[in-house]
C-alpha positions in Angstrom: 93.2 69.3 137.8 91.8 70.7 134.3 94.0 73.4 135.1 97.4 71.3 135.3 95.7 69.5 132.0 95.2 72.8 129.7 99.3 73.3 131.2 100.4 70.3 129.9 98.9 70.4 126.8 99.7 73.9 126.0 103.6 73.5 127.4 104.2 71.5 124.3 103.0 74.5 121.7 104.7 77.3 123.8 108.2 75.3 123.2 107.3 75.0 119.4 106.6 78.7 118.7 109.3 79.7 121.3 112.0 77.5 119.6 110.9 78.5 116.6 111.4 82.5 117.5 115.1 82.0 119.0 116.2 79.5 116.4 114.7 81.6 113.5 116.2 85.0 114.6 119.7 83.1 115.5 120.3 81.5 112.4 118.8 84.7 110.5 121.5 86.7 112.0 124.1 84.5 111.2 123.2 84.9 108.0 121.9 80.9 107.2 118.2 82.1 106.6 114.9 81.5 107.9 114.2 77.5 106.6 117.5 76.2 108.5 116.2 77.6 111.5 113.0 76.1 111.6 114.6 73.1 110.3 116.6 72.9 113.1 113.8 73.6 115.8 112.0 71.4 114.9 114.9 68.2 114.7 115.8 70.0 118.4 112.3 69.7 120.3 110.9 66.1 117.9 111.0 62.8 118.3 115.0 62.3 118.0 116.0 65.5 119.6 114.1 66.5 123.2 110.9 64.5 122.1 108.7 67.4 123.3 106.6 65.9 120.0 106.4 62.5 118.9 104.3 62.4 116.1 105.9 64.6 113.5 103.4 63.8 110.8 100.6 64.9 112.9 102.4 68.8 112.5 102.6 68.0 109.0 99.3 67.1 108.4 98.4 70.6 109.3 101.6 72.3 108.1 101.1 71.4 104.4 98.5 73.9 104.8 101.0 76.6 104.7 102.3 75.4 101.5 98.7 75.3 99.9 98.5 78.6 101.6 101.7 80.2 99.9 100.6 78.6 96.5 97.5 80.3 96.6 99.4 83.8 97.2 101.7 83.1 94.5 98.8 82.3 92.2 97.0 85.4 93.0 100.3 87.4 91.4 100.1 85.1 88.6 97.4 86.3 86.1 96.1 84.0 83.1 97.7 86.2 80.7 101.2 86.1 82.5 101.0 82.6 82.8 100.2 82.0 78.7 102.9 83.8 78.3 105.1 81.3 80.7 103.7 77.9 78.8 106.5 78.0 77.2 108.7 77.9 80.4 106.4 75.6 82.0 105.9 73.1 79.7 109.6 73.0 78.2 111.9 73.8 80.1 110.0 71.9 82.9 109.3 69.3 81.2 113.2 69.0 79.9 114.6 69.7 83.5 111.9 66.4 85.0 112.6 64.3 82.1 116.0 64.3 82.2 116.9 64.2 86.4 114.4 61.7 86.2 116.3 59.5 83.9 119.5 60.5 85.3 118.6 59.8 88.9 117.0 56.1 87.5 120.2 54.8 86.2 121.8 56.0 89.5 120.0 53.8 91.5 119.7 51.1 89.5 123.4 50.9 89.0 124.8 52.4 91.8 122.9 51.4 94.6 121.1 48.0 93.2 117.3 49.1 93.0 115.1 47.4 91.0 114.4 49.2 87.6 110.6 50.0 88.9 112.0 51.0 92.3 115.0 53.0 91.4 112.1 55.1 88.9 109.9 56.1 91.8 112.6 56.7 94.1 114.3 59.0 91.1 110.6 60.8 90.0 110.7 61.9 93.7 113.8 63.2 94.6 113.4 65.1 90.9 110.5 66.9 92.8 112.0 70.2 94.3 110.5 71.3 97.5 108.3 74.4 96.5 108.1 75.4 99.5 111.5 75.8 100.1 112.5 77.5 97.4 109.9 79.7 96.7 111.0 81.1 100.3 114.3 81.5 99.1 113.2 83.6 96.4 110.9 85.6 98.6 113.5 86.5 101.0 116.0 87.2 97.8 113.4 89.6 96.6 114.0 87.5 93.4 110.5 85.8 92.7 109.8 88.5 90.1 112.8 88.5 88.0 113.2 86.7 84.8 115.3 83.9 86.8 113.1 83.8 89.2 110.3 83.1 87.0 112.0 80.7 85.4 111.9 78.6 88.6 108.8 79.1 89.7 108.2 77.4 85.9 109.9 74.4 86.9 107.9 74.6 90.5 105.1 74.5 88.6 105.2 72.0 86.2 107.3 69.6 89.0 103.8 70.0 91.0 101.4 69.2 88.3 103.8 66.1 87.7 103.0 64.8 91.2 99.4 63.6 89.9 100.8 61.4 86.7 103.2 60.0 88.9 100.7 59.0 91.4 99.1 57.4 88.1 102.4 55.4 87.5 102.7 54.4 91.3 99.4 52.5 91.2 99.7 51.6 87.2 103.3 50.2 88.5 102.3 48.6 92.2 102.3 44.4 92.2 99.3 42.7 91.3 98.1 45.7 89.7 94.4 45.5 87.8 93.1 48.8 87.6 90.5 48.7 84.6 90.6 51.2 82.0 87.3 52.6 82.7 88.3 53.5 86.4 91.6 55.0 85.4 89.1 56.6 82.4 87.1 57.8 85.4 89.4 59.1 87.5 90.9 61.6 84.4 87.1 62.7 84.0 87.4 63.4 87.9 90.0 65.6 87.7 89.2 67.5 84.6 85.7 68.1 86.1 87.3 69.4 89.0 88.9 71.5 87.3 86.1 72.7 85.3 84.3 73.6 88.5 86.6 75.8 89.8 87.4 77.7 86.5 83.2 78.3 86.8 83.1 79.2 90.4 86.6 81.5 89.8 84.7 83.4 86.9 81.3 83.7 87.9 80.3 83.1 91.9 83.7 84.6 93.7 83.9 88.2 92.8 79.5 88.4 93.6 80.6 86.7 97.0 83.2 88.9 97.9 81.1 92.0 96.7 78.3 90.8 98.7 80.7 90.3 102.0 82.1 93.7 101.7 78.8 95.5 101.1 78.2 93.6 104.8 81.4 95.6 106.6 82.4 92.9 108.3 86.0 92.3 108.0 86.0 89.1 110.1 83.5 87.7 107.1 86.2 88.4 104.7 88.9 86.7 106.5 86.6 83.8 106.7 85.9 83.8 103.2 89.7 83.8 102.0 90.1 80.9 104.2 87.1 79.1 102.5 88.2 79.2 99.0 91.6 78.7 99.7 90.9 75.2 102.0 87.8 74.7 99.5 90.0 74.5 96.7 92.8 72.6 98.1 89.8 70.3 99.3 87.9 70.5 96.0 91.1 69.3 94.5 92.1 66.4 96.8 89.4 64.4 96.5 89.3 64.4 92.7 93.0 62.8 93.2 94.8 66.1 92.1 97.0 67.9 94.4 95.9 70.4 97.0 98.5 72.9 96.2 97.7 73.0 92.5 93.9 73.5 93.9 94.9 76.6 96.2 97.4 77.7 92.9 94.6 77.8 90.6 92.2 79.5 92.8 94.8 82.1 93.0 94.5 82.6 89.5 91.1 82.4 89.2 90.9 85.7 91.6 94.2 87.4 90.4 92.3 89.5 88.2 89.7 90.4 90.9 89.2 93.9 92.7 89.7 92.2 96.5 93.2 90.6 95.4 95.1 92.6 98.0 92.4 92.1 100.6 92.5 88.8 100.0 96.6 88.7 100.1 96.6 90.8 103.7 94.0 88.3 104.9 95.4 85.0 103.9 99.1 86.6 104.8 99.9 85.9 108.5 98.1 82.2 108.4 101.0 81.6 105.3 103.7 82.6 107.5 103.3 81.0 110.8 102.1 77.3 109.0 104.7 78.0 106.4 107.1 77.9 109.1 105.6 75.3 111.2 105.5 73.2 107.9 109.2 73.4 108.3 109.7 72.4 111.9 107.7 69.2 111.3 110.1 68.4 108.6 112.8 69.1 110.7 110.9 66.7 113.4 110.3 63.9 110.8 114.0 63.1 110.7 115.0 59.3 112.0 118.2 59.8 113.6 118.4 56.4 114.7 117.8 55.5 110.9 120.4 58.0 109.8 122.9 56.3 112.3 122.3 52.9 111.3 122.8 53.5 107.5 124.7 56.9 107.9 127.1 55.6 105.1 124.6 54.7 102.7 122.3 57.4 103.9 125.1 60.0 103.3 126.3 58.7 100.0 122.8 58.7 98.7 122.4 62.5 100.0 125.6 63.2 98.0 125.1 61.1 95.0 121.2 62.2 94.5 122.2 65.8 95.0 124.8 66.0 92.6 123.6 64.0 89.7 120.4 66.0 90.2 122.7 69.1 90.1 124.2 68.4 87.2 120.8 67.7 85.1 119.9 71.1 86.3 122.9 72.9 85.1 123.1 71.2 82.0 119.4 72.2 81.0 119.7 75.6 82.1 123.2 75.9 79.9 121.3 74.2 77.5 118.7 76.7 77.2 120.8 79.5 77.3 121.2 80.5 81.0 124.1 82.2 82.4 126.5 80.2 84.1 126.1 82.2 87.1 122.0 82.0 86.7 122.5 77.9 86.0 124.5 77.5 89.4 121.9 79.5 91.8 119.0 77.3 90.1 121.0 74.3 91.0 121.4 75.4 94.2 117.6 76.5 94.6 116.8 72.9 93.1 119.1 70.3 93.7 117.1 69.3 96.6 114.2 66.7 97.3 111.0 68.2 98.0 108.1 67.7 100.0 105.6 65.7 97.6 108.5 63.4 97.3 106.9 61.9 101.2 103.4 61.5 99.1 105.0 59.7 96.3 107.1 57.7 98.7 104.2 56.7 101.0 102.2 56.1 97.8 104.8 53.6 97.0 105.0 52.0 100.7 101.1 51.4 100.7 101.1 50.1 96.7 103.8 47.5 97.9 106.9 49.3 95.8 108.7 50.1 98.5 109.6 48.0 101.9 109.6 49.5 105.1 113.5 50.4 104.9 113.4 51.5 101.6 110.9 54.2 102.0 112.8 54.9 105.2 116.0 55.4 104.0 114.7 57.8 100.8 112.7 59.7 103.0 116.1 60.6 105.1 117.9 61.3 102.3 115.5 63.7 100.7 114.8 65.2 104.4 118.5 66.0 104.5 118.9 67.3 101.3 116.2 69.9 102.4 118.2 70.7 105.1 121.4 71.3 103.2 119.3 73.6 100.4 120.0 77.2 102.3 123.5 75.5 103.5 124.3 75.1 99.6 122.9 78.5 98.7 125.2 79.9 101.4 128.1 78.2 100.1 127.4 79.8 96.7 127.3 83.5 98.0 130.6 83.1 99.8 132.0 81.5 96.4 130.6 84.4 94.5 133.9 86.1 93.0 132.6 89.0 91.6 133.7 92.2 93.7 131.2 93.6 95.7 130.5 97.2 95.0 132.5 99.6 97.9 130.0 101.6 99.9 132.6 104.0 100.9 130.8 107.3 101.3 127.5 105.8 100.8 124.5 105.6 103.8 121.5 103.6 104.4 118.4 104.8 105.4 117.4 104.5 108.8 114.0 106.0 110.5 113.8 108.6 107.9 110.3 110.7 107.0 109.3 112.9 104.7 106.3 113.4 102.5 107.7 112.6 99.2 110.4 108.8 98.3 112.1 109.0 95.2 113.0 105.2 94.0 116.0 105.5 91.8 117.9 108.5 91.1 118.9 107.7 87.1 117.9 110.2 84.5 114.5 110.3 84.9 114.8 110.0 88.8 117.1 113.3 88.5 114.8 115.6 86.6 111.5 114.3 88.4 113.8 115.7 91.8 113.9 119.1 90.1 110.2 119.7 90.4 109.6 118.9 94.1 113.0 120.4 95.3 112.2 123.8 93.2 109.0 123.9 95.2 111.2 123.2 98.9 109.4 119.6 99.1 111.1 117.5 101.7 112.4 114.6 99.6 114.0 110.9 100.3 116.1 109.6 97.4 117.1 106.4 97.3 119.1 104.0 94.7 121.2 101.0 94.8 124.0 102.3 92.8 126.9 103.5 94.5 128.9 105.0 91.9 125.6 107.1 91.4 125.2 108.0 95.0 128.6 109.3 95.2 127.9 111.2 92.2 124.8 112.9 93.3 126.8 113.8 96.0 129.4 116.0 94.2 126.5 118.0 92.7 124.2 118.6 95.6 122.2 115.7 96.4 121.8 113.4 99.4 120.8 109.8 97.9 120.7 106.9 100.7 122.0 103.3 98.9 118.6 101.1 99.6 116.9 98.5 97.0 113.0 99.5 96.7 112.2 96.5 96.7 112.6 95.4 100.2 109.7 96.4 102.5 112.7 96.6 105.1 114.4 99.6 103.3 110.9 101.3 102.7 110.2 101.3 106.3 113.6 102.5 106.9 112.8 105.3 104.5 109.3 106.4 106.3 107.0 104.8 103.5 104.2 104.5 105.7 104.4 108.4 106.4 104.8 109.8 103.1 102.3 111.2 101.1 103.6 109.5 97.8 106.2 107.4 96.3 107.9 108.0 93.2 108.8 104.9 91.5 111.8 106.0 89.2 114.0 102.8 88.7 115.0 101.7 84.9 113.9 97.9 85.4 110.4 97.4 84.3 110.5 94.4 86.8 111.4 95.9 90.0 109.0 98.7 89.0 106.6 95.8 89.2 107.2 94.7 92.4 108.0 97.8 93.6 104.9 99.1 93.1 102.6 95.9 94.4 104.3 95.9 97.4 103.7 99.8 97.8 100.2 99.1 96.7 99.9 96.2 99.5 101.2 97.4 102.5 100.8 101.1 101.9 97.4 101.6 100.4 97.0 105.3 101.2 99.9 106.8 99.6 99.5 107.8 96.7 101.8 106.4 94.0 103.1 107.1 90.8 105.6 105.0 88.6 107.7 105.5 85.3 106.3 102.5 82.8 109.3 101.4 80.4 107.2 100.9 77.5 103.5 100.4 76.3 103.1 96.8 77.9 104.6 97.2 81.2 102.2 100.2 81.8 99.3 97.8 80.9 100.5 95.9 83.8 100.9 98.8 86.1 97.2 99.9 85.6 96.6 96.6 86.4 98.5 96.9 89.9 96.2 99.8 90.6 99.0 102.3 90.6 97.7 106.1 90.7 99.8 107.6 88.6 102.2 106.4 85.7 104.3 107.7 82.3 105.7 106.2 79.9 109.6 106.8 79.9 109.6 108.2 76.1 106.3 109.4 75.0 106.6 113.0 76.1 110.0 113.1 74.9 109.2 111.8 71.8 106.1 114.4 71.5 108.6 117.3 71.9 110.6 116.0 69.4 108.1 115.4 66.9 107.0 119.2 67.8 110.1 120.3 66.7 110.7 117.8 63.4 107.4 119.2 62.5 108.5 122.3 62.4 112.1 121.9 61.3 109.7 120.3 58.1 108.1 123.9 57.9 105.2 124.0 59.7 104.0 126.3 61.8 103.9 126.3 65.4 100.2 126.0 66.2 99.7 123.6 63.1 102.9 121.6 65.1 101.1 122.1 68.4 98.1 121.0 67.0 98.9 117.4 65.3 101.3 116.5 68.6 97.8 117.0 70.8 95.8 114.9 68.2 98.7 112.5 68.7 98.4 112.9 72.4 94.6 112.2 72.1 94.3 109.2 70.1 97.2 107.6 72.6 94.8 107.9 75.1 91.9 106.6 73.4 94.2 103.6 72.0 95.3 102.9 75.9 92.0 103.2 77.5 90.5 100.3 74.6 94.3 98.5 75.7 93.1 98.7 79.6 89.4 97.3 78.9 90.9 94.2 77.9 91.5 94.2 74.3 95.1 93.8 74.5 98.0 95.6 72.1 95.4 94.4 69.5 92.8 96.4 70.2 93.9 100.5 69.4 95.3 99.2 66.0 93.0 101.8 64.3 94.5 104.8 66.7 97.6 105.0 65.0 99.2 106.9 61.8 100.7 104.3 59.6 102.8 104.8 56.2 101.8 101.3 54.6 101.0 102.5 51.1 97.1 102.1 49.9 96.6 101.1 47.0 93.0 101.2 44.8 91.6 98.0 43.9 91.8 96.8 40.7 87.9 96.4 40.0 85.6 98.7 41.8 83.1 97.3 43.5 79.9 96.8 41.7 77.2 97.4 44.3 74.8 100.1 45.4 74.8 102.5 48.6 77.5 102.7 51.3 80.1 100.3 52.3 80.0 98.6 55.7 81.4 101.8 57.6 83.7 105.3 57.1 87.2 103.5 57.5 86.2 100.2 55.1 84.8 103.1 52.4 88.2 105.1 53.0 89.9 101.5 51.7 87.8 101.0 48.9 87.4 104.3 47.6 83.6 104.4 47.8 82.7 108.1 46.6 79.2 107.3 48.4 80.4 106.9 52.2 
């Protein structure tokens, strides 16, 4: 009898994760992406499909983890300093793209569909909420989280998530009968920011000690534990101040984005992200009321259409508006014009304050639950309108189960000249690039070049990454260097890797993803250059040699003080400048030395 129990209660969990695989792998080689098929799992085995699970929110109780999960990865790529340099991103164009949906979508259902002003505002503020953890997804699977696009999004993401807790504010401030005193609403800020307070502590001071401490034990299974502590701690920490858990699990990514056990922490936390990533999808898919949708299908329909397009429309206006491309403007609207998931809190925020009735909240909650569905539907749509021609790859080949102990990442200028080293010495070499006209090229003169985008850990393991003995990083775009290079770093730590740095700052960044080897693009060029303008100028050749090595040297010094954290800031006084010194006008009436060498160089102090 306990036998034909544990059946019947695992039966249930084998049809999840074995819908899941078929519909996932179907709809992924049909080209509709991974978040449709989970999407449509789930609505096939929950409550309105083969009712195999009847209590969707139960799956999503424990499938928001996945979304804390992946907002805790994402903050562990986002360092403090990146993110200063987003603010503006975060808090303005975020701010702009909110503001305005939000008013937009207001007067739409005030005046199209007969909400109350106070209604029609909630029921806006949460369909202006774009489901993070659909698009961020989307932009994983794109390879596009990285780019300057991308990054744009993921500062909309952001600030939409940190909304979620002053809208939470508004939903009680707004609810009938409302008489929250000042002090309690004074309170519940002091909450928050002491939350927040405690974390930025524990995230400077107790985490790296505790992960030292953990790995000085050699107990991997202590380490896994520990990832999952801080992230659920976090999220935990966060929720019962009254902020989101997400932004918790974000901000504890952060916190730890500088620390040395980042990538242990990313391989650990990794597989738990996927599978309740995915399962976070499938209860979605299950919370769908068809019996709702076919009772109001008309209004239900033309509030999927209405909502989507308005919101659309606010979010190609502000990207135009802030001088996005139009092609850029129309995949954000695509990747945006969606509801998103903490549109259910705000909704059932609403339903328990007494804003919403019991068919309201229904009805918005179908309407934002189709407009997920539609997201990768409309992103499709938008790759099959792409008219731009897509480049021939006549006489081009991918690579497929290749090996060899040296992969060449772009095959440009520098790619080309770094080749002539290894293949003067017979090393066995793998080039690849993602430009056909330059793979056709190579051709003519000699060289095989497969067409394959670095980026993709599916074209690296088509290469042989995981069997080479190092990876060249040659590509022109300091970006996908980037990423090229952390996902090198993560899932192939023992091969050695070396990267060409566009320019002073993006090699800052590279030492920070722990790469072995880097150059910057121009700096020996430019030192054989100035070799020879020295002596074109008449000096001799050792004297020439000479200076360019004393260049060389204080470069380094001026890096190393760059890499300990002072910034570009901080190797000012390792450079040659021509600003003309002048003397001051009244010498300095004291006795002995000035404060050090360079300040009695400034001065003129005979005495230093």
């Amino acid at each position: 009898m306990a036998v034909e129990s544990y059946a019947r209660e695992l039966m249930p969990m084998v049809a999840l994760l074995g819908t899941g695989i078929v519909a996932v792998t179907l709809f992924k080689r049909l080209g509709l992406g991974s978040v449709l098929g989970y999407l449509a799992a789930g609505l096939l085995i929950g409550p309105f499909g083969l009712a195999l699970f009847t209590d969707p929110g139960a799956i999503l109780h424990i499938a928001e983890l996945g979304v804390v999960m992946f907002l805790f990865l994402i903050g562990l790529e986002m360092q403090p300093s990146k993110l200063w340099c987003m603010r503006q991103q975060i808090f303005g164009l975020g701010v702009l793209q909110v503001m305005l949906c939000g008013a937009l979508l207001s007067g739409l259902g005030h005046y199209v569909f007969g909400l109350s002003p106070v209604v029609s505002l909630v029921a806006a503020m949460g369909f202006t909420l774009s489901s993070t953890a659909i698009v961020f997804q989307v932009l994983e699977e794109e390879g596009t989280m990285s780019t300057p696009a991308g990054q744009r999004t993921v500062s909309i993401l952001l600030l939409e998530d940190l909304s979620i807790v002053p809208l939470l504010a508004l939903v009680a401030f707004l609810s009938p009968g409302h008489a929250d005193p000042d002090s309690s609403r004074l309170m519940a800020v002091i909450t928050g920011v002491g939350a927040i307070a405690a974390m930025v502590v524990a995230g400077r001071w107790l985490l790296n000690p505790l992960f030292r401490t953990l790995a000085n034990a050699r107990a991997r299974e202590l380490m896994t534990a520990a990832a999952l502590f801080i992230v659920l701690g976090a999220a935990l920490l966060m929720d019962l101040s009254g902020l989101s858990m997400a932004m918790g699990a974000f901000l504890a990514g952060v916190l730890l984005s500088g620390s040395s056990f980042r990538h242990q922490l990313e391989t650990d936390i990794e597989p738990f992200r996927g599978i309740l990533l995915g399962l976070f999808f499938v209860g979605v898919g299950m919370s769908l009321d068809l019996s709702r949708v076919a009772a109001d299908w008309q209004l239900i329909l033309s509030g999927v259409i209405a909502y989507t397009a308005v919101k659309s429309l606010g979010i190609y206006l502000v990207a135009r508006v802030t001088r996005s491309d139009h092609r850029e403007a129309l995949h954000r609207t695509a990747l945006l014009g969606q509801g998103g998931e903490f549109a259910f809190v705000l909704f059932a925020a609403a339903s328990q304050s007494g804003l919403f009735d019991a068919t309201v909240n229904a009805t918005y909650t179908a309407i934002v639950i189709l407009s997920m569905v539609l997201t990768p539907v409309s992103l499709l749509l938008l790759r099959h309108l792409d008219t731009r021609p897509a480049p021939s790859l006549e006489g081009v080949e991918a690579p497929q189960n290749l090996s060899s102990g040296m992969l060449i990442i772009g095959f440009g200028r520098f790619g080309q000249v770094v080749s002539q080293t290894l293949l003067a010495r017979n090393v066995d070499v793998t080039i690849i690039d993602v430009d056909p006209d330059q793979i056709r090229d190579a051709t003519r003169f000699g060289f095989k070049v497969y067409y394959g985008d670095g980026t993709r850990l599916d074209v690296l393991h088509a290469c042989g990454a995981e069997r080479a003995r190092a990876i060249a990083v040659c590509v022109d775009n300091p970006e996908a260097a980037s990423r090229i290079a952390r996902l090198v770093r993560h899932e192939f730590p023992l091969c050695r890797l070396l990267v060409r740095a566009y320019d002073r700052r993006h090699a800052l960044t590279l030492i920070r993803d722990d790469v072995d080897f880097l150059v910057r693009e121009t700096f020996e060029s430019a030192l054989v250059f100035g070799d020879a303008a020295l002596r074109a100028m008449g000096f001799a050749e050792n004297d020439a040699a000479d200076t360019v090595e004393e260049v060389r040297r204080l470069d380094t010094t001026r890096f190393e003080l760059e890499t300990a954290g002072g910034g570009l800031e901080a190797g000012r006084g390792h450079t040659f400048g021509n600003l003309p010194q002048t003397a001051p006008l009244v010498r300095p009436q004291h006795a002995g030395k000035t404060l050090n060498d360079e300040a009695a160089a400034l001065v003129g102090d005979e005495s230093s």
